[in-house]
Backbone and ligand atoms as CSV (ligand in chain L), in Angstrom:
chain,resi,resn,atom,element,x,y,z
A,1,UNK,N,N,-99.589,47.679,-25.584
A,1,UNK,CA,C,-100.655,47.358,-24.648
A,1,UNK,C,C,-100.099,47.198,-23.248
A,2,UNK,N,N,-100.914,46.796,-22.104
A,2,UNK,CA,C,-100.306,46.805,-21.315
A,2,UNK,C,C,-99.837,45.136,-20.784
A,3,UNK,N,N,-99.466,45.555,-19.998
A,3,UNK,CA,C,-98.651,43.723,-19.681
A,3,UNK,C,C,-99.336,42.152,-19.025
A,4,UNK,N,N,-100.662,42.973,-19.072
A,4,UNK,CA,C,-101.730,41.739,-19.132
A,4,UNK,C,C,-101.990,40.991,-20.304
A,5,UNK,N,N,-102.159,41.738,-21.635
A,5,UNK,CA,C,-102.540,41.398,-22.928
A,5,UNK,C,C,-100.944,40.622,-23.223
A,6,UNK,N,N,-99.949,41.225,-23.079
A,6,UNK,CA,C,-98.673,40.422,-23.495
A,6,UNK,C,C,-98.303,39.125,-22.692
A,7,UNK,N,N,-98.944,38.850,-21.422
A,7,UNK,CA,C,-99.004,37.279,-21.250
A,7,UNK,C,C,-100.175,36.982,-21.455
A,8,UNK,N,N,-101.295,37.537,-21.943
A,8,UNK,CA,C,-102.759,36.606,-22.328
A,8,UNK,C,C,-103.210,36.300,-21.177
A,9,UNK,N,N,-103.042,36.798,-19.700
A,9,UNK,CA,C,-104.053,36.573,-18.491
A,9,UNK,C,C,-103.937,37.883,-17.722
A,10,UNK,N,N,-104.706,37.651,-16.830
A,10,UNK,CA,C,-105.170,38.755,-15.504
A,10,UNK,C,C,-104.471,38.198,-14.366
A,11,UNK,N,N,-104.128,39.282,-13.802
A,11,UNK,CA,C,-103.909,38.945,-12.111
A,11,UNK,C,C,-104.930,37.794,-11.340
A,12,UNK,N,N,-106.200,38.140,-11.512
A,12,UNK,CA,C,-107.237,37.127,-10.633
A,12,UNK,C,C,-106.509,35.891,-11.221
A,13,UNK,N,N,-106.371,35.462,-12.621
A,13,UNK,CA,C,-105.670,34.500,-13.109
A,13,UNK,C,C,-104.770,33.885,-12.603
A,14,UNK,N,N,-103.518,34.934,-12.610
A,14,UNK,CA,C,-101.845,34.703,-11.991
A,14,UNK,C,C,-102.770,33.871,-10.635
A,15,UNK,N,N,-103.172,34.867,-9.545
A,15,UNK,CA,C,-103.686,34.581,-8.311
A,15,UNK,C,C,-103.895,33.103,-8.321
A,16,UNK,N,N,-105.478,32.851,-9.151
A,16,UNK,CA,C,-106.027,31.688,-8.688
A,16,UNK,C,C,-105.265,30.338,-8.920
A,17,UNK,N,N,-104.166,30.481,-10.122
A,17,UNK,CA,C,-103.033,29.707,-10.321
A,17,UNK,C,C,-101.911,29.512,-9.637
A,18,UNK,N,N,-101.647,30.549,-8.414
A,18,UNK,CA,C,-100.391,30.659,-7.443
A,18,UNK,C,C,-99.723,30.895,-7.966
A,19,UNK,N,N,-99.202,32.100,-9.294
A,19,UNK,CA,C,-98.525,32.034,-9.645
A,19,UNK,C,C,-98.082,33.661,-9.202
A,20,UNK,N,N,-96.673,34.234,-9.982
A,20,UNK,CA,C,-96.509,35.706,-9.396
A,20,UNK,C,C,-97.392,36.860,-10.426
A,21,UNK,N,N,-98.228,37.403,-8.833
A,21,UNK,CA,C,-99.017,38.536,-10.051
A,21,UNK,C,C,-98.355,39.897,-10.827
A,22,UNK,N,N,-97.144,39.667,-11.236
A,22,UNK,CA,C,-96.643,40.704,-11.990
A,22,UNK,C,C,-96.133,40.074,-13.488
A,23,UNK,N,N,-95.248,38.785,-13.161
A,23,UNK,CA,C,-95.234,37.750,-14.701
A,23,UNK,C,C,-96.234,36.791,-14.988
A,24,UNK,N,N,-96.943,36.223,-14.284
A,24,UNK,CA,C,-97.629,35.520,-14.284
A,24,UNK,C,C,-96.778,34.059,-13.955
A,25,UNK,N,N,-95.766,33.651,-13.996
A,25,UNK,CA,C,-94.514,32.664,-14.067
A,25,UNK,C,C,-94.315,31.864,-12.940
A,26,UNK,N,N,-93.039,32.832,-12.435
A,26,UNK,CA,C,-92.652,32.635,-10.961
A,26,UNK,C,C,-94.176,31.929,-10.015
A,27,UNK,N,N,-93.453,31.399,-9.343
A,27,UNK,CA,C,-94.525,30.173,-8.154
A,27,UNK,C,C,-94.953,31.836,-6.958
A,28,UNK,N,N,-95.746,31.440,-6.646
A,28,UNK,CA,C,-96.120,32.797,-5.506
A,28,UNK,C,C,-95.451,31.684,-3.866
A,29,UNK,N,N,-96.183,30.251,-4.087
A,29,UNK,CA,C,-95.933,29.495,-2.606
A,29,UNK,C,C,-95.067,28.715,-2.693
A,30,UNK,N,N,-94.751,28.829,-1.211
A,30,UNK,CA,C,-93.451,27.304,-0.720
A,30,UNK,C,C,-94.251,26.698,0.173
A,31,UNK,N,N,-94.227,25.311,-0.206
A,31,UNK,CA,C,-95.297,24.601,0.945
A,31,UNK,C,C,-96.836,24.692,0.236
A,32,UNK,N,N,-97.876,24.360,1.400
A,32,UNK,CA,C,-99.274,24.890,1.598
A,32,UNK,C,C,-99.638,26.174,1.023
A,33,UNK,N,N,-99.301,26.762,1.974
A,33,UNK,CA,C,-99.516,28.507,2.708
A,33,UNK,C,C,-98.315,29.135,2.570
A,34,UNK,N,N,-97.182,28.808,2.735
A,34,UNK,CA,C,-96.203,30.014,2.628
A,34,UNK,C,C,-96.277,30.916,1.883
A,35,UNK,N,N,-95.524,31.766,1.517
A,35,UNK,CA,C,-94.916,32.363,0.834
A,35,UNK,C,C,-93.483,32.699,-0.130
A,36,UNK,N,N,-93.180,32.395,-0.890
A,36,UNK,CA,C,-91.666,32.340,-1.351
A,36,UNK,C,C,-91.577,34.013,-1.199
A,37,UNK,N,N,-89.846,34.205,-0.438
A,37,UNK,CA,C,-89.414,35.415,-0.571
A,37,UNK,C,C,-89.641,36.731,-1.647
A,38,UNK,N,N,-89.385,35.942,-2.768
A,38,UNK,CA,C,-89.729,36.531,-4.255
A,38,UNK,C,C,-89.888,35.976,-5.286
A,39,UNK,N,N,-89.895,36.317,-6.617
A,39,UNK,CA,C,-90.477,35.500,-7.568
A,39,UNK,C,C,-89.348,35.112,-8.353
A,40,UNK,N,N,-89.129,33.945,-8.456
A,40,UNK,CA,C,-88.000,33.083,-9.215
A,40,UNK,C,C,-88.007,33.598,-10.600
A,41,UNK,N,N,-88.916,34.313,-11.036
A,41,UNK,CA,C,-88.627,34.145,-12.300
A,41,UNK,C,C,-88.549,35.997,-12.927
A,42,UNK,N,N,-88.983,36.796,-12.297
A,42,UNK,CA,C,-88.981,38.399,-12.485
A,42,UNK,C,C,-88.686,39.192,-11.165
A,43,UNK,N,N,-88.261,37.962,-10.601
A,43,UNK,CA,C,-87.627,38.859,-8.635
A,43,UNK,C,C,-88.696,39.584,-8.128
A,44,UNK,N,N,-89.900,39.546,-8.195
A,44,UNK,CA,C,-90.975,40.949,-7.707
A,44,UNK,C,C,-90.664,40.019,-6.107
A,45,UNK,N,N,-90.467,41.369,-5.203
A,45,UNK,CA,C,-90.117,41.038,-3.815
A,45,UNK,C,C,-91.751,40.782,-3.311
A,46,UNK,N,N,-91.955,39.782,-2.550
A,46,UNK,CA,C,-92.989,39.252,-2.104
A,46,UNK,C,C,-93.092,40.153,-0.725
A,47,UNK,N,N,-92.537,40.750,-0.208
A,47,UNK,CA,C,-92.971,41.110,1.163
A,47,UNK,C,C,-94.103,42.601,1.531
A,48,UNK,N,N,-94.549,42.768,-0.135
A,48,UNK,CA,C,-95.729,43.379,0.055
A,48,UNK,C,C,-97.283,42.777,0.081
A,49,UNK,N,N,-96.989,41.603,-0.057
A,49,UNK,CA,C,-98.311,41.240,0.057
A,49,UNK,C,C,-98.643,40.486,1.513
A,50,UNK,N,N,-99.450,40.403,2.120
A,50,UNK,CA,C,-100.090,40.423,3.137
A,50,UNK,C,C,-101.651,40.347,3.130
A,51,UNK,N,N,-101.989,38.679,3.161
A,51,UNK,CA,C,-103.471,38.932,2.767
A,51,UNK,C,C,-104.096,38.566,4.088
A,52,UNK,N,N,-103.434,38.463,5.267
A,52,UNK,CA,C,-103.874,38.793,6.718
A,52,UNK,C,C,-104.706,37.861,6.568
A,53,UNK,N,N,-106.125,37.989,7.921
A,53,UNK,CA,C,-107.201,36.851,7.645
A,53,UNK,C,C,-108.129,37.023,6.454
A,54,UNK,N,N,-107.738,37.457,5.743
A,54,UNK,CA,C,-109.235,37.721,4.040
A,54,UNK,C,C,-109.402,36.345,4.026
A,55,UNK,N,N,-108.168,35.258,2.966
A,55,UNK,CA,C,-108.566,34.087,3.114
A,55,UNK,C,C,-109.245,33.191,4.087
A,56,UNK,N,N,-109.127,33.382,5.273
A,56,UNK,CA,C,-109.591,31.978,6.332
A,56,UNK,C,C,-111.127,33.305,6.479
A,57,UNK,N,N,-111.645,34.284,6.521
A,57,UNK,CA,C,-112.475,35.098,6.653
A,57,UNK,C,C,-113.631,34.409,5.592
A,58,UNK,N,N,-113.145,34.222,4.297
A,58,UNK,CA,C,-114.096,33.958,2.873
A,58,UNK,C,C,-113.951,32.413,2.927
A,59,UNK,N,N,-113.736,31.877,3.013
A,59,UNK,CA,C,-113.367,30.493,3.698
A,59,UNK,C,C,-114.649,30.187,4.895
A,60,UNK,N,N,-114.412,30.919,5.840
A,60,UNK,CA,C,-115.583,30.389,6.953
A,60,UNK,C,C,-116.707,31.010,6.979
A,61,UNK,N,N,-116.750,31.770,5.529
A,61,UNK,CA,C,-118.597,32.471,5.318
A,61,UNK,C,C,-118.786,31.692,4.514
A,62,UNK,N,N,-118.072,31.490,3.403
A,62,UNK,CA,C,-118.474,30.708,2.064
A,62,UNK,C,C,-118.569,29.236,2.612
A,63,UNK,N,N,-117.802,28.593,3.360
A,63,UNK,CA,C,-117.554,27.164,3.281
A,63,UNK,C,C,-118.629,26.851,4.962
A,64,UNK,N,N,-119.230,27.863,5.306
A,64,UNK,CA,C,-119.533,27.960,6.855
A,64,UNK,C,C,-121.468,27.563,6.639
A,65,UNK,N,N,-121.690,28.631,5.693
A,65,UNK,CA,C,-122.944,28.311,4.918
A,65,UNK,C,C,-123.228,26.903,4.105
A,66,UNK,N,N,-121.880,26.270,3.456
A,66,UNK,CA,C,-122.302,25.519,2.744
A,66,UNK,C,C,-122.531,24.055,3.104
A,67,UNK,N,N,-121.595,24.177,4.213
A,67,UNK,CA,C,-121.889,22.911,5.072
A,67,UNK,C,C,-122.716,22.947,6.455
A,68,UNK,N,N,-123.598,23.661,6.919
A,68,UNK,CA,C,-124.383,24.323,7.833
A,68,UNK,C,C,-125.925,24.147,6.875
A,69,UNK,N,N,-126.059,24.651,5.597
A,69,UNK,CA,C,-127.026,24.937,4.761
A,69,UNK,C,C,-127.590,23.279,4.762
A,70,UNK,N,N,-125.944,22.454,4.022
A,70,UNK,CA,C,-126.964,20.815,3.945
A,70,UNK,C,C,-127.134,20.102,4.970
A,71,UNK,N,N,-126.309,20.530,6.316
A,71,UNK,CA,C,-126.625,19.722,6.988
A,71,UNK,C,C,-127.776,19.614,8.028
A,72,UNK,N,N,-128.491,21.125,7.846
A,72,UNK,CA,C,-129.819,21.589,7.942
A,72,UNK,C,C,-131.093,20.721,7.388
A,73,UNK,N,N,-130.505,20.687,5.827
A,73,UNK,CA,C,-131.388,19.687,4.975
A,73,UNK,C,C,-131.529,18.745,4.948
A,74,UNK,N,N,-130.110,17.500,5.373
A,74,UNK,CA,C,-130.333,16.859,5.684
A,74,UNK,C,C,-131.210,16.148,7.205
A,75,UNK,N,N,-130.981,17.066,7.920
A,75,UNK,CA,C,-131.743,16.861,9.320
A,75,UNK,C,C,-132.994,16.946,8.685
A,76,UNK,N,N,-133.170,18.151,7.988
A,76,UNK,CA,C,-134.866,17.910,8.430
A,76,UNK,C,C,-135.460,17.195,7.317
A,77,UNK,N,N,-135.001,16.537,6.360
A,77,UNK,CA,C,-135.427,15.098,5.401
A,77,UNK,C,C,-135.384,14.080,6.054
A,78,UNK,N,N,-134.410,13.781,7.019
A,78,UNK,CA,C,-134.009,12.180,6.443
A,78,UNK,C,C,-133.867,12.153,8.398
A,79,UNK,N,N,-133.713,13.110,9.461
A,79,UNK,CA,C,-133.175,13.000,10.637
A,79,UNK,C,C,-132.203,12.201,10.909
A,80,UNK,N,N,-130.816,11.732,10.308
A,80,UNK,CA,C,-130.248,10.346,10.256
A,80,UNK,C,C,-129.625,10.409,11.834
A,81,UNK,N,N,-128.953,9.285,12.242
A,81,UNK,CA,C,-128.286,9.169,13.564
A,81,UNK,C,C,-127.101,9.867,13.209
A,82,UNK,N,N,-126.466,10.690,14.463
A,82,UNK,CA,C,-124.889,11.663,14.540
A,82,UNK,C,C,-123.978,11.313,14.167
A,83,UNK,N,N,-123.694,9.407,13.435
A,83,UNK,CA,C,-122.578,9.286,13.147
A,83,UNK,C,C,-122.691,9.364,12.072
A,84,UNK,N,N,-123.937,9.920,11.380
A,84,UNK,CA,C,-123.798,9.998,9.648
A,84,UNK,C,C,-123.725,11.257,9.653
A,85,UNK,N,N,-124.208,12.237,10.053
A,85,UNK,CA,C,-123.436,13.853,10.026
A,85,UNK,C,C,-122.343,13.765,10.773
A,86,UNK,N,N,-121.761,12.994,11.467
A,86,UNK,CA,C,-120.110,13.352,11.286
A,86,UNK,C,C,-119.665,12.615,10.254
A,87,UNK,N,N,-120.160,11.714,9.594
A,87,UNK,CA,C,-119.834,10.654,8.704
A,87,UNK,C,C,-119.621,12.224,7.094
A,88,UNK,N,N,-120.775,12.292,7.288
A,88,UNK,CA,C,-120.831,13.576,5.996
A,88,UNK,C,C,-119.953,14.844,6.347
A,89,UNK,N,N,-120.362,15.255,7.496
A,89,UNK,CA,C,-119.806,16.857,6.891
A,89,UNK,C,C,-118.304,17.006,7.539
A,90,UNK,N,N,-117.668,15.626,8.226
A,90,UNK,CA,C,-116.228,16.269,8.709
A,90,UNK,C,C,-115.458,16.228,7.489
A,91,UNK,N,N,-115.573,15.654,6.417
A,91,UNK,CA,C,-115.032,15.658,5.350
A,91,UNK,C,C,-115.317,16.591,3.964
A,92,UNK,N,N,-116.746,17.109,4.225
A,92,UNK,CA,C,-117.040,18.660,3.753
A,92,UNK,C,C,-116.361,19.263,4.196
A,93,UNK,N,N,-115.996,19.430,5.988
A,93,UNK,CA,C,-115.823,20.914,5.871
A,93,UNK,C,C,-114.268,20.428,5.555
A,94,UNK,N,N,-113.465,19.777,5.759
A,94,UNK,CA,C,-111.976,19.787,5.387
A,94,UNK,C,C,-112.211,19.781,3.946
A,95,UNK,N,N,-113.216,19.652,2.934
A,95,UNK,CA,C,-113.012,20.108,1.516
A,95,UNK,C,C,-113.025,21.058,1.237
A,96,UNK,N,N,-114.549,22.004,1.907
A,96,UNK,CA,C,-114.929,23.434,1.425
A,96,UNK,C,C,-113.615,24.593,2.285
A,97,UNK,N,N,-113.097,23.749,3.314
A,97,UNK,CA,C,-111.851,24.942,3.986
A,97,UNK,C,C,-110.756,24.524,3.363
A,98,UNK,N,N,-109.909,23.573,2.934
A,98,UNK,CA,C,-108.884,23.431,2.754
A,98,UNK,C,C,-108.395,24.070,1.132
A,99,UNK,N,N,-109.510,23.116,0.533
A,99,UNK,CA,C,-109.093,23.474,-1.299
A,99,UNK,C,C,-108.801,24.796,-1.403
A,100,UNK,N,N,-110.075,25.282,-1.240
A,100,UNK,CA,C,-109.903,26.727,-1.388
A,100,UNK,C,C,-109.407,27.921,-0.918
A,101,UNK,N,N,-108.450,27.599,0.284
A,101,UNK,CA,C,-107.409,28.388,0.934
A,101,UNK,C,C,-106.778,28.955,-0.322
A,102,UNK,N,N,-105.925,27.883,-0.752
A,102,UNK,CA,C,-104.735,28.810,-1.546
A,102,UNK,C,C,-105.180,29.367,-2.606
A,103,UNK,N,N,-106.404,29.404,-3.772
A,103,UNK,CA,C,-106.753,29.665,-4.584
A,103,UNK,C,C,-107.149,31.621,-3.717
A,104,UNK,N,N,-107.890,31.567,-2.515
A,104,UNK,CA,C,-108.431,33.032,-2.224
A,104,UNK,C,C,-106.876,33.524,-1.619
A,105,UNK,N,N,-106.399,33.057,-1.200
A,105,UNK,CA,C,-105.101,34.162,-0.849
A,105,UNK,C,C,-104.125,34.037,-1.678
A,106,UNK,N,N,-104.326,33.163,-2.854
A,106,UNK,CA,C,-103.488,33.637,-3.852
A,106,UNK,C,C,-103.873,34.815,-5.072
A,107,UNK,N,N,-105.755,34.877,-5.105
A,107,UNK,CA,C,-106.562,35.795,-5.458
A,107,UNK,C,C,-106.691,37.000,-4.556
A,108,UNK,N,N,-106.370,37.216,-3.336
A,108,UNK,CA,C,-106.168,38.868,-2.895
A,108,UNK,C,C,-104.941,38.824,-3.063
A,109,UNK,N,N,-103.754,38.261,-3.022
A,109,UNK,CA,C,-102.681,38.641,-3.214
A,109,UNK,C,C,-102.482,39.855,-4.457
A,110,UNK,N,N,-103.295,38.989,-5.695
A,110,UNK,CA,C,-102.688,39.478,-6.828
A,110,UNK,C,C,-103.715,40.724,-6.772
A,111,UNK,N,N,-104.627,40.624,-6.092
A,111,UNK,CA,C,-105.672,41.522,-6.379
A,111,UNK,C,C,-105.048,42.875,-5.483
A,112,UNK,N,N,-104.225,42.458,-4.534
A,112,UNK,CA,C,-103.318,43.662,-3.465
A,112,UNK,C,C,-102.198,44.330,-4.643
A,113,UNK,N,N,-101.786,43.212,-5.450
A,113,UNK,CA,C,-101.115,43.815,-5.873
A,113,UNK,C,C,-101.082,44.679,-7.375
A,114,UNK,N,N,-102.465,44.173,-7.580
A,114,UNK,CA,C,-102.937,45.328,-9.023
A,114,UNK,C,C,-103.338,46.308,-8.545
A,115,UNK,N,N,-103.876,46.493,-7.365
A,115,UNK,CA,C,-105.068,47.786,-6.835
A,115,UNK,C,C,-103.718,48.397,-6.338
A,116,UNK,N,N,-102.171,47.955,-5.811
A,116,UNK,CA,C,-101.387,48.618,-5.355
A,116,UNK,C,C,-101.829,48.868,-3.615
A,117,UNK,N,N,-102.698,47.996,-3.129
A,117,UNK,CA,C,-103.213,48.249,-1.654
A,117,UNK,C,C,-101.862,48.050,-0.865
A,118,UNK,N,N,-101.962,48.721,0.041
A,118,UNK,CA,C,-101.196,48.777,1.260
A,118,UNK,C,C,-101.668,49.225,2.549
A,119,UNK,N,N,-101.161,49.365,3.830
A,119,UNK,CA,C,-101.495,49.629,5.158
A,119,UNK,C,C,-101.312,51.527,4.813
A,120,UNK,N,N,-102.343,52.014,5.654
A,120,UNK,CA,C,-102.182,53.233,5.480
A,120,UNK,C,C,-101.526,53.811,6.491
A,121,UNK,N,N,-101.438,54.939,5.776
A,121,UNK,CA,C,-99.788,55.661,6.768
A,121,UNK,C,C,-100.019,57.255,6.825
A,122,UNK,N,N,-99.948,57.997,8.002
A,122,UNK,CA,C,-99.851,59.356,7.946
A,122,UNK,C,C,-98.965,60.056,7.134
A,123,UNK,N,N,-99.297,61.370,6.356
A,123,UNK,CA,C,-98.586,62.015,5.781
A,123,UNK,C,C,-98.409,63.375,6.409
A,124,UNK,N,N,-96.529,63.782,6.565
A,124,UNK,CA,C,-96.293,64.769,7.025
A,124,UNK,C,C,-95.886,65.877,6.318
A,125,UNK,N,N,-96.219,67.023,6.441
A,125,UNK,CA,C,-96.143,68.048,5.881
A,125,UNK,C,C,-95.220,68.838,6.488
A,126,UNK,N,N,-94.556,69.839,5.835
A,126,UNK,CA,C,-93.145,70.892,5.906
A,126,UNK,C,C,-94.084,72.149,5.908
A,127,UNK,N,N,-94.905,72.182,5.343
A,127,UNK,CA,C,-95.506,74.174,5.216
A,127,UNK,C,C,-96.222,74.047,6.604
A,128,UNK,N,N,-96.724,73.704,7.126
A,128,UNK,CA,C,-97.710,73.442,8.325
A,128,UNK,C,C,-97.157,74.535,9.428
L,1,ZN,ZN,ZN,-92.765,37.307,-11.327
């Protein structure tokens, strides 16, 4: 079979776990956000992945709506005074942006690296 079925998960898996999407094992991060060079545990060289702004992009649609959406609702229920919507949502939005950083750029990572994505590049030809 192929080498998904022989560790029993998927890349989105490896990903959403931070782990490396080729063993599933190896740590993908150092820190927060970094990146480790490569994978401690099957060496896959890390310097192909590059998930640019995707994460902070799905982050400020997903998490942009969700704290925008209640705090809409709450205005127009309850109208409370400004120090209870900063009271509420400065601590939404550092939930809905922070948590879920490393889970989405550890999910395109692996997802860059099953689809095999890369930056595209001209191809030169000899018969021409
Ligand atoms: Zn690995």
């Amino acid at each position: 079979m192929t080498e998904h079925a022989a560790s029993g998960d998927l890349p989105i898996g490896r990903g959403l776990r931070g782990r490396c999407p080729r063993c599933g094992e190896g740590r993908l991060y150092q820190g927060f956000l970094g990146l480790r060079p490569r994978c401690e545990h099957c060496g896959l060289d890390y310097g192909f992945a590059d998930a640019g702004d995707g994460p902070a992009v799905f982050v400020i649609l997903i998490g942009g709506f969700i704290v925008v959406f209640a705090a809409l609702i709450a205005e127009f229920l309850y109208q409370p005074p400004y120090w209870v919507h900063a009271a509420l949502w400065i601590p939404l939005i550092l939930l809905v942006t922070l948590a879920p950083l490393r889970l989405i750029k550890g999910l395109l990572i692996a997802l860059q690296y099953h689809h095999r994505a890369q930056e595209g590049r001209l191809e030169f030809r000899d018969d021409a």
